[in-house]
C-alpha positions as CSV (number, residue, x, y, z in Angstrom):
1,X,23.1,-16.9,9.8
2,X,20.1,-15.0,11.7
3,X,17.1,-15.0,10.2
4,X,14.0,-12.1,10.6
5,X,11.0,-12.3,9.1
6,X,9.8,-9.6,7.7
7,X,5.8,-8.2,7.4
8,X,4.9,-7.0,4.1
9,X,1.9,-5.4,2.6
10,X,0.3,-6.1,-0.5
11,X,-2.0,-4.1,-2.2
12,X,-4.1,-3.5,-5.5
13,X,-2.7,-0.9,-7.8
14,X,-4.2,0.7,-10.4
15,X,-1.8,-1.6,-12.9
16,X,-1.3,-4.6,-10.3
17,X,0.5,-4.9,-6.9
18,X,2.7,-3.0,-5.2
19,X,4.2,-4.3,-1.6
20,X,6.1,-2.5,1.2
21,X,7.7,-3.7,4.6
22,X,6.4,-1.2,7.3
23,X,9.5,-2.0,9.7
24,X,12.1,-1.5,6.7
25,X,10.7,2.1,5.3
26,X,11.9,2.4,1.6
27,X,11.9,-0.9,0.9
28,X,8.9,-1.1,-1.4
29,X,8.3,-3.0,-4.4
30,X,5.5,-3.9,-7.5
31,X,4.5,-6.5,-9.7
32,X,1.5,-7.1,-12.3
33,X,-0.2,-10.4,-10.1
34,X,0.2,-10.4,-6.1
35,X,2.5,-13.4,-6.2
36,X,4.8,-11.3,-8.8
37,X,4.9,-8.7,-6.0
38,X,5.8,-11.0,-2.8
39,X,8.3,-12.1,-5.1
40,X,9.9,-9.1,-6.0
41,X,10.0,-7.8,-2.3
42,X,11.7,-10.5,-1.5
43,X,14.0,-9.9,-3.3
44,X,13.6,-6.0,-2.5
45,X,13.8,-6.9,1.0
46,X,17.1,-8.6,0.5
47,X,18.8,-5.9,-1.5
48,X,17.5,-3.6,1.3
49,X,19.1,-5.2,4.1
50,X,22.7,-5.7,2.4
51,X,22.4,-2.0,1.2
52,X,22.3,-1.3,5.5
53,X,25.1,-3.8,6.0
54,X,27.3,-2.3,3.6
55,X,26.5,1.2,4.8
56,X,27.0,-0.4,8.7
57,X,23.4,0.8,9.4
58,X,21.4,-1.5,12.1
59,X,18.9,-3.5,10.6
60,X,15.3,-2.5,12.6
61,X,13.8,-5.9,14.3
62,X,10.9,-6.8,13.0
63,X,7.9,-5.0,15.3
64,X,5.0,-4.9,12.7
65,X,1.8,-7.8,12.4
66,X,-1.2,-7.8,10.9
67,X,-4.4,-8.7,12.1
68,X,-7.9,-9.2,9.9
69,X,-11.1,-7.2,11.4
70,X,-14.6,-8.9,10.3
71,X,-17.0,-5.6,10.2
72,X,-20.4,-5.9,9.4
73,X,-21.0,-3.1,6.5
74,X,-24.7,-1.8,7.0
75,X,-26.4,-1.8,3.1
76,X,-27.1,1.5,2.0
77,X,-30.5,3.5,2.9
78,X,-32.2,5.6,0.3
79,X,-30.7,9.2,0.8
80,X,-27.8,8.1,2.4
81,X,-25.3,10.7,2.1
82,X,-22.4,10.1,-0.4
83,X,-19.4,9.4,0.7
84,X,-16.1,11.2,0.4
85,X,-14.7,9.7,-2.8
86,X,-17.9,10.3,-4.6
87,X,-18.2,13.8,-2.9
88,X,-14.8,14.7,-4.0
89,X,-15.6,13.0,-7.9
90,X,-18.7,15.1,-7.6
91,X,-16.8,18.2,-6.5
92,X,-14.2,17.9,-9.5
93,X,-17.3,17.4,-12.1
94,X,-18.9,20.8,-10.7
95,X,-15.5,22.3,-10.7
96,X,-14.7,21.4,-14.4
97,X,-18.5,22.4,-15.4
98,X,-17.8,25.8,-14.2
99,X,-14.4,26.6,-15.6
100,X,-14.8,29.2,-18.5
101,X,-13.5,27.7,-21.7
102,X,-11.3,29.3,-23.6
């Protein structure tokens, strides 16, 4: 039996976790806790790979790490400038402000 091991991603949702395998696109999955998740995409990952089998598609090697980048985050000055989230929650609020009700 060969074994690959796959990367996945886990990330906050606005309801929990979901998780995706960048070198198997499709393949995604969710859960309510992070270890729910890696569980399920396991699993995902699994079903995935037998889906290509029985199809007779190639299964991709696995090409994709990860890495963790320390950046030092400068604390905000007085006036800094927003930035584009809030610009774009701002944006909406103007927008809705102006909308004639009818």
């Amino acid at each position: 039996m060969n074994v690959q091991q796959f990367l996945i991603v886990v990330e906050k949702a606005n309801r929990g976790y979901s998780a995706y395998s960048p070198d198997l696109p499709g393949c995604i999955s969710t859960g309510k806790t992070r270890k729910e998740a890696e569980t399920n995409m396991h699993e995902a990952i699994g079903l995935h790979v037998a889906g290509m089998i029985k199809e007779g598609l190639p299964i991709p090697a696995p090409t994709a790490s990860a890495a963790l980048v320390l950046q030092e985050i400068p604390p905000r000055r007085k006036g800094y400038s927003q930035s584009a989230s809030e610009r774009q929650a701002s944006a909406r609020g103007r927008t809705a402000a102006r909308r004639p009700r009818t």
